[in-house]
PyMOL Python script that loads the backbone (N, CA, C, O; Angstrom):
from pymol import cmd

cmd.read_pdbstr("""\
ATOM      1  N   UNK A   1       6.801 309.856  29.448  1.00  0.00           N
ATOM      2  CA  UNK A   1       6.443 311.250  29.306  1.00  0.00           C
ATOM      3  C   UNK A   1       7.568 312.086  29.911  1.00  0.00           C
ATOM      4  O   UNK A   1       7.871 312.070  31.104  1.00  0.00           O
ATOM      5  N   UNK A   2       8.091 312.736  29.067  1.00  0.00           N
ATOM      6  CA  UNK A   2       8.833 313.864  29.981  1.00  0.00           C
ATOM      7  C   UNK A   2       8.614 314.789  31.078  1.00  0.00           C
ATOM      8  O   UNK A   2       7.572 315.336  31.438  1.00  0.00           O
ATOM      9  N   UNK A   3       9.938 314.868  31.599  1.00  0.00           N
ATOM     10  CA  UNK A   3       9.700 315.976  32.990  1.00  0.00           C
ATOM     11  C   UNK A   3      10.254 317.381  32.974  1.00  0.00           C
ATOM     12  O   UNK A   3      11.374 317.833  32.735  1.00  0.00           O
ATOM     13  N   UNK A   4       9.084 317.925  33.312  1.00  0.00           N
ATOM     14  CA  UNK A   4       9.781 319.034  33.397  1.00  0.00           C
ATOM     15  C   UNK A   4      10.112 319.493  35.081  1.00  0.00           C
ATOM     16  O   UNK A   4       9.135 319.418  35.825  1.00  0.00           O
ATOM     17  N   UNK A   5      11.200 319.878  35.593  1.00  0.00           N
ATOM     18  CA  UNK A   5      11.587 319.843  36.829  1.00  0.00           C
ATOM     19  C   UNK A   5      10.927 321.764  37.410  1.00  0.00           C
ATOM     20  O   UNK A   5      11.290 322.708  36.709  1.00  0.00           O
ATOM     21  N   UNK A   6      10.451 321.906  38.063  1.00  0.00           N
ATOM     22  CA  UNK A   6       9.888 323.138  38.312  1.00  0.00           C
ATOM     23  C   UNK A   6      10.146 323.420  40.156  1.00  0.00           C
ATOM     24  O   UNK A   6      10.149 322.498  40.971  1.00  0.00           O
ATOM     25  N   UNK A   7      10.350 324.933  40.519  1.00  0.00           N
ATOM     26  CA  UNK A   7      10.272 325.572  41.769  1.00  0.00           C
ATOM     27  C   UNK A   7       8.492 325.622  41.557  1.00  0.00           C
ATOM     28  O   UNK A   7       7.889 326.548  41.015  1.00  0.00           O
ATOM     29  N   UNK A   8       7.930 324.491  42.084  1.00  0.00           N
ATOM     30  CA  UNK A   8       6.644 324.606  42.175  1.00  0.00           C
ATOM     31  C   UNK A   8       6.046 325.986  43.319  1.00  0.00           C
ATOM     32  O   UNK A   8       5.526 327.047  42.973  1.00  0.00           O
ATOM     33  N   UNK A   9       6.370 325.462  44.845  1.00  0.00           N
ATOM     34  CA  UNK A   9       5.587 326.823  45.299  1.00  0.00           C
ATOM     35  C   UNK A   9       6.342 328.495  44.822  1.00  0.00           C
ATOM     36  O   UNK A   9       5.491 329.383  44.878  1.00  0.00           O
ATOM     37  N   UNK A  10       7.274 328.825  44.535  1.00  0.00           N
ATOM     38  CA  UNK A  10       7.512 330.030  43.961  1.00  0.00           C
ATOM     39  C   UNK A  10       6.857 330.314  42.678  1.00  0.00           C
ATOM     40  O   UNK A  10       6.321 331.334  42.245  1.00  0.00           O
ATOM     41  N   UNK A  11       7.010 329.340  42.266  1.00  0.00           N
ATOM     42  CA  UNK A  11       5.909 329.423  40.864  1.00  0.00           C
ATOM     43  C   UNK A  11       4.689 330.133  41.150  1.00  0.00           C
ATOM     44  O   UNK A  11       4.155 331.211  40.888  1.00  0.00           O
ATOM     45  N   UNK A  12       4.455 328.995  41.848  1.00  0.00           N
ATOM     46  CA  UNK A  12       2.750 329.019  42.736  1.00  0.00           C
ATOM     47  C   UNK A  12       1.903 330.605  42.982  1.00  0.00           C
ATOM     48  O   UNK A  12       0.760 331.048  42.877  1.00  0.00           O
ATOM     49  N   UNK A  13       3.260 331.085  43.365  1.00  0.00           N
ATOM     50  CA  UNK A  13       2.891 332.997  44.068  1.00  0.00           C
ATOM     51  C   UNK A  13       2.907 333.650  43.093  1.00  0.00           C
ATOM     52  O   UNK A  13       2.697 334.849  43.279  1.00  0.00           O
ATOM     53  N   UNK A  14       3.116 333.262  41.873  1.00  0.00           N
ATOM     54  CA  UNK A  14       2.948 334.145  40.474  1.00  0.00           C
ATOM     55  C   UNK A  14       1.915 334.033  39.731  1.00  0.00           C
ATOM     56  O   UNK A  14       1.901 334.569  38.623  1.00  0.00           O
ATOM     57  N   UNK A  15       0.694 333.203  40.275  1.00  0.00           N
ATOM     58  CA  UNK A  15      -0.532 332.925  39.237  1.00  0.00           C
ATOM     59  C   UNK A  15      -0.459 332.622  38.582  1.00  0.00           C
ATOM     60  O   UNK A  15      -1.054 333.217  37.684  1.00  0.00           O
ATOM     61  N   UNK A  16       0.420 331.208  38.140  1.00  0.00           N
ATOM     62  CA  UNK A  16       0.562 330.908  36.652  1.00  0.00           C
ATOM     63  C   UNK A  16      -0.895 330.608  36.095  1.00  0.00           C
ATOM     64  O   UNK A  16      -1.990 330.780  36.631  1.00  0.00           O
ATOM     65  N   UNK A  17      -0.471 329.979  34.533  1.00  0.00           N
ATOM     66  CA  UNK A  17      -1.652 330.152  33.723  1.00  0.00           C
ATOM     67  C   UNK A  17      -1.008 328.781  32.478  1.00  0.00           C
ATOM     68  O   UNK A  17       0.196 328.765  32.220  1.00  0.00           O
ATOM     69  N   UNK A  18      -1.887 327.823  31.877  1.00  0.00           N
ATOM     70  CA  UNK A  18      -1.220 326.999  30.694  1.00  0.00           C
ATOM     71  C   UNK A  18      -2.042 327.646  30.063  1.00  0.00           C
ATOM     72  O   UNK A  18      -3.217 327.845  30.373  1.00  0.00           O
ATOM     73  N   UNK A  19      -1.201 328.193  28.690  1.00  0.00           N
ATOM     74  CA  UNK A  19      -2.036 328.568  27.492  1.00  0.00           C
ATOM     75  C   UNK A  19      -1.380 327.530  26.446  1.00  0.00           C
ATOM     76  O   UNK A  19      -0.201 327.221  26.276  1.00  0.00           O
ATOM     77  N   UNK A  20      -2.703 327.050  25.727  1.00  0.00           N
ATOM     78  CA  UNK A  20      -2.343 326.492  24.214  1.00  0.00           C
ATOM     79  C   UNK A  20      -2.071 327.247  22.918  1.00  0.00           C
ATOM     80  O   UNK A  20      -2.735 328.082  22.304  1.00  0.00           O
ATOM     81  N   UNK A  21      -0.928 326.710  22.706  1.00  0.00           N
ATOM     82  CA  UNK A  21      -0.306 327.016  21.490  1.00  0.00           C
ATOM     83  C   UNK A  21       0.196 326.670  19.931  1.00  0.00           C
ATOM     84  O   UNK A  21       1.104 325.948  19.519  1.00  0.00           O
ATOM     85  N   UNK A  22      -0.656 327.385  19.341  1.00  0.00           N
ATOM     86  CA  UNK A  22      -1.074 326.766  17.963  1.00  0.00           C
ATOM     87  C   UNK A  22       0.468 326.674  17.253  1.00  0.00           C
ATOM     88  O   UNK A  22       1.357 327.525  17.219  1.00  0.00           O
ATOM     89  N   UNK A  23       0.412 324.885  16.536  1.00  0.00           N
ATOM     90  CA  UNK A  23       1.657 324.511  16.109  1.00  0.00           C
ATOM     91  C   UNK A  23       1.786 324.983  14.720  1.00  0.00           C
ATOM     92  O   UNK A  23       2.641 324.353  14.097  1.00  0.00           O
ATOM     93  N   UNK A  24       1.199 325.891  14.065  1.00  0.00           N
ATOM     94  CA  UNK A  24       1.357 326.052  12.580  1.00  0.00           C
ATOM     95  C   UNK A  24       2.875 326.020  11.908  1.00  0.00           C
ATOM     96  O   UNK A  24       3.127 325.772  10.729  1.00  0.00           O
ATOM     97  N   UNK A  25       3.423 326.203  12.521  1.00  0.00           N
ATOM     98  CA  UNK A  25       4.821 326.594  11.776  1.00  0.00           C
ATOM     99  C   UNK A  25       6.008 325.010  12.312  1.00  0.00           C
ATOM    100  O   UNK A  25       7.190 324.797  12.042  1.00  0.00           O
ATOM    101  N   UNK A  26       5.052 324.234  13.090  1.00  0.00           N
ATOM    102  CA  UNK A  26       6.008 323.074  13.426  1.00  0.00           C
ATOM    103  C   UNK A  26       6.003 322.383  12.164  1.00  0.00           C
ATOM    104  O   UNK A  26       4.991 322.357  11.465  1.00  0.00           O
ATOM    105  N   UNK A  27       7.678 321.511  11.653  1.00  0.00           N
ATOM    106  CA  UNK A  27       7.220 320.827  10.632  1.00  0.00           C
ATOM    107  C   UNK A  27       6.705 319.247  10.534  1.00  0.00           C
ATOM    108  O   UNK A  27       7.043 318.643  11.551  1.00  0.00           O
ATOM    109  N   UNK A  28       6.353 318.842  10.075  1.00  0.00           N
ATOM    110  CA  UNK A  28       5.746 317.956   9.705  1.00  0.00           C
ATOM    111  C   UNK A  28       5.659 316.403   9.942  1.00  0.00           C
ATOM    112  O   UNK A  28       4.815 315.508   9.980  1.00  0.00           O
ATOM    113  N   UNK A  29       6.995 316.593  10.077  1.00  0.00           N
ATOM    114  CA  UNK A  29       7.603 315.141  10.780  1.00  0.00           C
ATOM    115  C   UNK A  29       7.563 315.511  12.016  1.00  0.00           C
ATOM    116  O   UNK A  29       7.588 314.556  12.793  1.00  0.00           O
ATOM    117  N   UNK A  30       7.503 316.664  12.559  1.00  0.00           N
ATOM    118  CA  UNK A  30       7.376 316.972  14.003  1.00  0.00           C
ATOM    119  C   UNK A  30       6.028 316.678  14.316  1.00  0.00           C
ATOM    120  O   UNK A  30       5.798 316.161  15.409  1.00  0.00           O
ATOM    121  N   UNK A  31       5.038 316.939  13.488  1.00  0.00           N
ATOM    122  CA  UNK A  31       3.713 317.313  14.335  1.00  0.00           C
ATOM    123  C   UNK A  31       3.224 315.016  14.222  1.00  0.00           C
ATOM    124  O   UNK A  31       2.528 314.259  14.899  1.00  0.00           O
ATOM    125  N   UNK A  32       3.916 314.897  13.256  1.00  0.00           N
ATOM    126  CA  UNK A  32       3.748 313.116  13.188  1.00  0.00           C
ATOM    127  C   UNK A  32       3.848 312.591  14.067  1.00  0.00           C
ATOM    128  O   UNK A  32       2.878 311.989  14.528  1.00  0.00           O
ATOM    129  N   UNK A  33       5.544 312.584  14.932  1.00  0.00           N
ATOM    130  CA  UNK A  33       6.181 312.107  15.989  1.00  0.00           C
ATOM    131  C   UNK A  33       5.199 312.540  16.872  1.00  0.00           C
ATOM    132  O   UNK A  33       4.496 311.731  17.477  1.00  0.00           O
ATOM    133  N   UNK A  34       5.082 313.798  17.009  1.00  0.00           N
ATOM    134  CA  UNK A  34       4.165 314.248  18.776  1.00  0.00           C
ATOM    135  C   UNK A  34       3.053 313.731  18.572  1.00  0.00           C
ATOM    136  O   UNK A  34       2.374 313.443  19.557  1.00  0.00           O
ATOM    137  N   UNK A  35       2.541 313.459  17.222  1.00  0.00           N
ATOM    138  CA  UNK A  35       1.223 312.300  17.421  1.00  0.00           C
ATOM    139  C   UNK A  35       1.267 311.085  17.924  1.00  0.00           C
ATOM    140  O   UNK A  35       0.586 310.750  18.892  1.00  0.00           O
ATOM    141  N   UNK A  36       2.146 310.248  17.256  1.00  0.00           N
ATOM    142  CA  UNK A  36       2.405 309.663  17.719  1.00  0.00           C
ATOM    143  C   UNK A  36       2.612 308.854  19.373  1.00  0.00           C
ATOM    144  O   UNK A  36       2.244 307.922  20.088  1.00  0.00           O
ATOM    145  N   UNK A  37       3.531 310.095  19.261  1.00  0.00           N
ATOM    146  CA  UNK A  37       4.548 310.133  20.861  1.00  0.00           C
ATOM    147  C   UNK A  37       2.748 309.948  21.628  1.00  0.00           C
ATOM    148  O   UNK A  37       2.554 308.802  22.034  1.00  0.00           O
ATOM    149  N   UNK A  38       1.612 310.865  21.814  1.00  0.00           N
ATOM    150  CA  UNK A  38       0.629 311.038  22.351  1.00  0.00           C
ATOM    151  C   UNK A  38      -0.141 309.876  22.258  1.00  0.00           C
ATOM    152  O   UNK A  38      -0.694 309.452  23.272  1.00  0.00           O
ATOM    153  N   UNK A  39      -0.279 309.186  20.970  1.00  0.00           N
ATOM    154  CA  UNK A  39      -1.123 307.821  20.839  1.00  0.00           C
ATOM    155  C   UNK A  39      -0.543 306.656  21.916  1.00  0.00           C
ATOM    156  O   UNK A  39      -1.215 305.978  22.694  1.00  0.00           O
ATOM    157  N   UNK A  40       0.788 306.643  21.731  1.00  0.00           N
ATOM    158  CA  UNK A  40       1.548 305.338  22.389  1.00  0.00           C
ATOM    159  C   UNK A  40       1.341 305.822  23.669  1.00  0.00           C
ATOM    160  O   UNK A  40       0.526 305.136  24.286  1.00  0.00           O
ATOM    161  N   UNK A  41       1.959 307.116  24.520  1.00  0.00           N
ATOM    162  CA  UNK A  41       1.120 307.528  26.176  1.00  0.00           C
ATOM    163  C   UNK A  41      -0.049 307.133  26.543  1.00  0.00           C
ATOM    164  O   UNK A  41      -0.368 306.717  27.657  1.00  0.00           O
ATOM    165  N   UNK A  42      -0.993 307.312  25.205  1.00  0.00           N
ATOM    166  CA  UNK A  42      -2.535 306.812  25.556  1.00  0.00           C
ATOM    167  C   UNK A  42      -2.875 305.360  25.574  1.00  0.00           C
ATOM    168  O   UNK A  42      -4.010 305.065  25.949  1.00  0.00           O
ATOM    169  N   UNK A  43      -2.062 304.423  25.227  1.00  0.00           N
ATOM    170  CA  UNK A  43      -2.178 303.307  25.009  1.00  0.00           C
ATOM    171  C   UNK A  43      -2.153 302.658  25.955  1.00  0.00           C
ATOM    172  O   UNK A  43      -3.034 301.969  26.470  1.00  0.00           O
ATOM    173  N   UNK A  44      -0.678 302.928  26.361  1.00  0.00           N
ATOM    174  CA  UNK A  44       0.304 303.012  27.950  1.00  0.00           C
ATOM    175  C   UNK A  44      -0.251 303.434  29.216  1.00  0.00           C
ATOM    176  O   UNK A  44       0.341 303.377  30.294  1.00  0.00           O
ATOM    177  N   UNK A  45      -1.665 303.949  28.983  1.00  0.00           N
ATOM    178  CA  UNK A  45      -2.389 304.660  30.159  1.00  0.00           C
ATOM    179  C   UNK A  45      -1.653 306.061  30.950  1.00  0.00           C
ATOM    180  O   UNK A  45      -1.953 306.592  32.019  1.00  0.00           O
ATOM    181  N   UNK A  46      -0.147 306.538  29.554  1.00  0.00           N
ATOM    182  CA  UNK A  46       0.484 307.283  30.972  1.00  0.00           C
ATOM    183  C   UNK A  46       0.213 308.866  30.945  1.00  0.00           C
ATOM    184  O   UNK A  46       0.793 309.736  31.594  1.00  0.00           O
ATOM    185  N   UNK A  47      -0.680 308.978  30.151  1.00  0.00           N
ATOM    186  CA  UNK A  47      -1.830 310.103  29.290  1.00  0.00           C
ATOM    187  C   UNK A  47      -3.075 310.563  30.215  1.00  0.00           C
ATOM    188  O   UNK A  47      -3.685 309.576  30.627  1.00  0.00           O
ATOM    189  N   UNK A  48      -3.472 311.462  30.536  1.00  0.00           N
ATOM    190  CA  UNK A  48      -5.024 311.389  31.551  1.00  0.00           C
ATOM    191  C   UNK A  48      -5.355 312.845  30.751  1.00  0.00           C
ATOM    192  O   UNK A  48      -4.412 313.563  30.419  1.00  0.00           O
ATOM    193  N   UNK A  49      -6.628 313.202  30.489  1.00  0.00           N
ATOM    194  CA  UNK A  49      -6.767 314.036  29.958  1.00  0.00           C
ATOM    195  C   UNK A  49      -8.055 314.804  31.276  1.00  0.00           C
ATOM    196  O   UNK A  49      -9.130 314.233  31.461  1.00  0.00           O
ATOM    197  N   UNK A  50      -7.749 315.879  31.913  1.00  0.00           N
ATOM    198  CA  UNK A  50      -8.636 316.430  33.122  1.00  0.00           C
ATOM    199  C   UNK A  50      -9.772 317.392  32.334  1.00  0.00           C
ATOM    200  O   UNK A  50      -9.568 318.353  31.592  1.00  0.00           O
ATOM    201  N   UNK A  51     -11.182 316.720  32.810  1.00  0.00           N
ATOM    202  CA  UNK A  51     -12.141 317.036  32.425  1.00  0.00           C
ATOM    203  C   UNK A  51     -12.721 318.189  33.517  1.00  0.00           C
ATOM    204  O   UNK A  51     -13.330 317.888  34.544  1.00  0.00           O
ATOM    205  N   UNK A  52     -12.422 319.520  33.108  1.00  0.00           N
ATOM    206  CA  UNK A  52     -13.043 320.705  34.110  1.00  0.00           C
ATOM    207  C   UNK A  52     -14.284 320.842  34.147  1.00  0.00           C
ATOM    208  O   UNK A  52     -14.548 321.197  35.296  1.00  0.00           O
ATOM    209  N   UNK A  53     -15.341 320.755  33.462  1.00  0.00           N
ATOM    210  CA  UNK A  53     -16.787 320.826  33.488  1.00  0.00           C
ATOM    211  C   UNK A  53     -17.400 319.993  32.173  1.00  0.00           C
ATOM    212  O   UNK A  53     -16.972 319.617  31.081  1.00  0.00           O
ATOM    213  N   UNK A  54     -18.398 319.940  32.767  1.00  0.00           N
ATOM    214  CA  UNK A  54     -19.438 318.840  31.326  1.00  0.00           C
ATOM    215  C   UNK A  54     -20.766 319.925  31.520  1.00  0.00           C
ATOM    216  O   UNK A  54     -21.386 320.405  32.470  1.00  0.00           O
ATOM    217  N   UNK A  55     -20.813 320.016  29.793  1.00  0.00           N
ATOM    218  CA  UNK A  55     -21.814 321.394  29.572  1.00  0.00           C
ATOM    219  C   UNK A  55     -22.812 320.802  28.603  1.00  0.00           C
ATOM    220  O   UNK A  55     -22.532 319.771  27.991  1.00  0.00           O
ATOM    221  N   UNK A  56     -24.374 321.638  28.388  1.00  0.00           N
ATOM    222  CA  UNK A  56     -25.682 321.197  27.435  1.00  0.00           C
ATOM    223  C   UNK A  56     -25.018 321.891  26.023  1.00  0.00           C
ATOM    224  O   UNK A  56     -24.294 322.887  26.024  1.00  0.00           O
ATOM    225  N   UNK A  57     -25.414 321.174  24.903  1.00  0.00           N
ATOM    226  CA  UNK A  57     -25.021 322.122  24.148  1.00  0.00           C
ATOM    227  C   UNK A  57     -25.677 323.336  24.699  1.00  0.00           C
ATOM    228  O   UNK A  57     -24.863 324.215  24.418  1.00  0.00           O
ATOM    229  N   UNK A  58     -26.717 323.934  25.349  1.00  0.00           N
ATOM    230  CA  UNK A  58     -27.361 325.357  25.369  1.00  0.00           C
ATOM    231  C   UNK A  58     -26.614 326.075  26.340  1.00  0.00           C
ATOM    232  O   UNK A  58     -26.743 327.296  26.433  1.00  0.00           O
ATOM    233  N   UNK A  59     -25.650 325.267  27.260  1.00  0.00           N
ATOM    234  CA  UNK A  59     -24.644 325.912  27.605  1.00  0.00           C
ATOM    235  C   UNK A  59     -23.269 326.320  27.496  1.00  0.00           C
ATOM    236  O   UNK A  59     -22.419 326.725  28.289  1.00  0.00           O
ATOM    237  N   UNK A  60     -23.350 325.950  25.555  1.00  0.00           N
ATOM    238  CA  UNK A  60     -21.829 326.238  25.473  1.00  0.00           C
ATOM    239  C   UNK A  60     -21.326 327.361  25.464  1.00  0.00           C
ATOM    240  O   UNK A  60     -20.109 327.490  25.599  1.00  0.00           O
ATOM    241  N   UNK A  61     -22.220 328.504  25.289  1.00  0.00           N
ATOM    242  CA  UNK A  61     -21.454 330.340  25.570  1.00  0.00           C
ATOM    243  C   UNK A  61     -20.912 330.285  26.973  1.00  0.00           C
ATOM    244  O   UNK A  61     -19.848 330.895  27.076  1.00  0.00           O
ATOM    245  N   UNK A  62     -21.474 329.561  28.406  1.00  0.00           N
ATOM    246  CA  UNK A  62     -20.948 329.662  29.517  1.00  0.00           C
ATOM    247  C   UNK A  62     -19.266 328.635  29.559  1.00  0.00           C
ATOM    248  O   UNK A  62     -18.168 328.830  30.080  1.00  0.00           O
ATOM    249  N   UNK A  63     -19.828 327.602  28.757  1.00  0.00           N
ATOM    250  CA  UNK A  63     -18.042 327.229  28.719  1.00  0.00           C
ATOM    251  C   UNK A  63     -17.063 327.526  27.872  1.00  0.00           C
ATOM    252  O   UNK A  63     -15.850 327.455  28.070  1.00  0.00           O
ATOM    253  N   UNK A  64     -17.803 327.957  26.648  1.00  0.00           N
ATOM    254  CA  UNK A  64     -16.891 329.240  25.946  1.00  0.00           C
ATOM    255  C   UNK A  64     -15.888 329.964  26.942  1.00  0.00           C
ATOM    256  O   UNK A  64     -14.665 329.830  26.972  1.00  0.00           O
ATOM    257  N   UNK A  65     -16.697 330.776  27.761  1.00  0.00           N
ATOM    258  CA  UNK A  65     -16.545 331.909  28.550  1.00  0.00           C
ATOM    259  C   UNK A  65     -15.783 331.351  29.917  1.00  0.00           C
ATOM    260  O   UNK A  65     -14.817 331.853  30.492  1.00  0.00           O
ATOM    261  N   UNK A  66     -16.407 330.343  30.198  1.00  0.00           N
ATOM    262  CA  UNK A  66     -15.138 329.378  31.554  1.00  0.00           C
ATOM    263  C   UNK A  66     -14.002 329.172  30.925  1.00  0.00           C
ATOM    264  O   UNK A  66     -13.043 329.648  31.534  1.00  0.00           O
ATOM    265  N   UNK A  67     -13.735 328.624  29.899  1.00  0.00           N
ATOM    266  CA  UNK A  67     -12.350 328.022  29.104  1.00  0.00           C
ATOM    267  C   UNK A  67     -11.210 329.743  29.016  1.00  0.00           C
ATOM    268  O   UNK A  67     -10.234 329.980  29.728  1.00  0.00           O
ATOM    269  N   UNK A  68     -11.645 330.413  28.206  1.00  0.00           N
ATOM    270  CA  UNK A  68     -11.597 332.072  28.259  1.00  0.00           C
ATOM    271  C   UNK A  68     -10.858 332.473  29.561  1.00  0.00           C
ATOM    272  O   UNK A  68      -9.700 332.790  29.832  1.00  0.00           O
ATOM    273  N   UNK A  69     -12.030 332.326  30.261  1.00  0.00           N
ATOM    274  CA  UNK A  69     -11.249 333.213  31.741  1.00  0.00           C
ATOM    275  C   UNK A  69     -11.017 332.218  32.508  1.00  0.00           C
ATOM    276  O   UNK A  69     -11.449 332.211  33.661  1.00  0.00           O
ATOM    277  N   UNK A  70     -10.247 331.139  31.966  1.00  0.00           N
ATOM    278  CA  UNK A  70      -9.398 330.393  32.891  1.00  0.00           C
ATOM    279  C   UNK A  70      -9.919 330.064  34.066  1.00  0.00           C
ATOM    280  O   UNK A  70      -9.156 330.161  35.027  1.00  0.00           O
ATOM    281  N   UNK A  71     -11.212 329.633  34.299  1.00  0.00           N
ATOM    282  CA  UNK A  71     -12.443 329.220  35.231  1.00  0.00           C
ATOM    283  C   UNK A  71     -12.040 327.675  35.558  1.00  0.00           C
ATOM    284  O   UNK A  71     -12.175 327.033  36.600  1.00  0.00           O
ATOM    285  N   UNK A  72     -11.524 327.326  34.354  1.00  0.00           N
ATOM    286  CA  UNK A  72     -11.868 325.588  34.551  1.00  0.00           C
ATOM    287  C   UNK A  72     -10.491 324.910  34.632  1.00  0.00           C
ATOM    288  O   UNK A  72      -9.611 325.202  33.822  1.00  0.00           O
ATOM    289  N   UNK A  73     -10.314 324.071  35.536  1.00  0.00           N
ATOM    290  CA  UNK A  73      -8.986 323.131  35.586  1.00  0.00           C
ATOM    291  C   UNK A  73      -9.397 321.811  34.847  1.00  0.00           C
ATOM    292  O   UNK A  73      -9.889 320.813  35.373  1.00  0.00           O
ATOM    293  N   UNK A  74      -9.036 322.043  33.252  1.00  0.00           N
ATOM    294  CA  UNK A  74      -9.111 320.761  32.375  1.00  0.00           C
ATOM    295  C   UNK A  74     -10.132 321.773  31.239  1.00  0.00           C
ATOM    296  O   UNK A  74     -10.364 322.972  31.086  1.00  0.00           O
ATOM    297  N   UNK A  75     -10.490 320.644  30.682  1.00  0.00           N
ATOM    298  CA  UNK A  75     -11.073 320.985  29.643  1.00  0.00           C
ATOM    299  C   UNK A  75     -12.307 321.121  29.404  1.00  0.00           C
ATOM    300  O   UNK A  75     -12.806 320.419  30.283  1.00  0.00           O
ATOM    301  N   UNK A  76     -13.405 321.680  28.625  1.00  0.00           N
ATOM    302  CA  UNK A  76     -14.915 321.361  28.513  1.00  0.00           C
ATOM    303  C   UNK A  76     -15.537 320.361  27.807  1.00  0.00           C
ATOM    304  O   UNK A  76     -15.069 320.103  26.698  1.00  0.00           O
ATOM    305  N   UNK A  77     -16.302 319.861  28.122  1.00  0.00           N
ATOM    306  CA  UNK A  77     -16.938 318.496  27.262  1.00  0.00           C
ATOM    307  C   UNK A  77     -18.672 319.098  27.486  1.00  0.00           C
ATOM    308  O   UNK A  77     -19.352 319.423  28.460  1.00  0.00           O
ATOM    309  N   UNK A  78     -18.900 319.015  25.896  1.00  0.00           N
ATOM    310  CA  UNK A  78     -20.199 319.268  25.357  1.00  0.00           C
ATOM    311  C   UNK A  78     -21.164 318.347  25.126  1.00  0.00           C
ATOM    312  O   UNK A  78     -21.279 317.948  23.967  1.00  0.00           O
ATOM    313  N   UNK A  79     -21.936 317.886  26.022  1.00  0.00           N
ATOM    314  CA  UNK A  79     -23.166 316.988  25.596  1.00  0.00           C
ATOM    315  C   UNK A  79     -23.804 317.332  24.567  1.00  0.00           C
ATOM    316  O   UNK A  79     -24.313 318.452  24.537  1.00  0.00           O
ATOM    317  N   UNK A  80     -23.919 316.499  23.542  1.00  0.00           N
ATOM    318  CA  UNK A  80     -24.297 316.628  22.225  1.00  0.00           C
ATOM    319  C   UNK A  80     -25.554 315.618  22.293  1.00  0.00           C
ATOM    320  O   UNK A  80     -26.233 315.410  21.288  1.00  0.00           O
TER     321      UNK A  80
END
""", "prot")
cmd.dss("prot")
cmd.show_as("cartoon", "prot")
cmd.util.cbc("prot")
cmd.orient("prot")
């Protein structure tokens, strides 16, 4: 997995934020490879995917709304 080398605590004092960003315009053989590239990490164990809250479906407007305002470190998972 690549590194990215970062001034972590100066960073730190700026509130960062990860936003996702929709690949529409990547081409094609690109979006293959980064599949790829992601399957073989996951294989490799060198992949972890951070689970921020586990929600009812009757609570998915509240993790709607956590994901939104950047409430949650990781992602939401919906009991179905």
């Amino acid at each position: 997995v690549p590194e990215l080398p970062l001034k972590f605590y100066p960073l730190l004092s700026t509130g960062p934020s990860i936003q996702i960003v929709a690949c529409f315009t990547v081409p094609e053989a690109d979006k293959i490879q980064g599949a790829m590239d992601i399957s073989s990490w996951m294989a490799a164990g060198q992949l972890q995917h951070n689970v921020g809250a586990t929600y009812t479906l009757d609570e998915i407007v509240i993790a709607h709304q956590s994901l939104e305002n950047g409430m949650l470190t990781g992602g939401a998972v919906i009991l179905i």
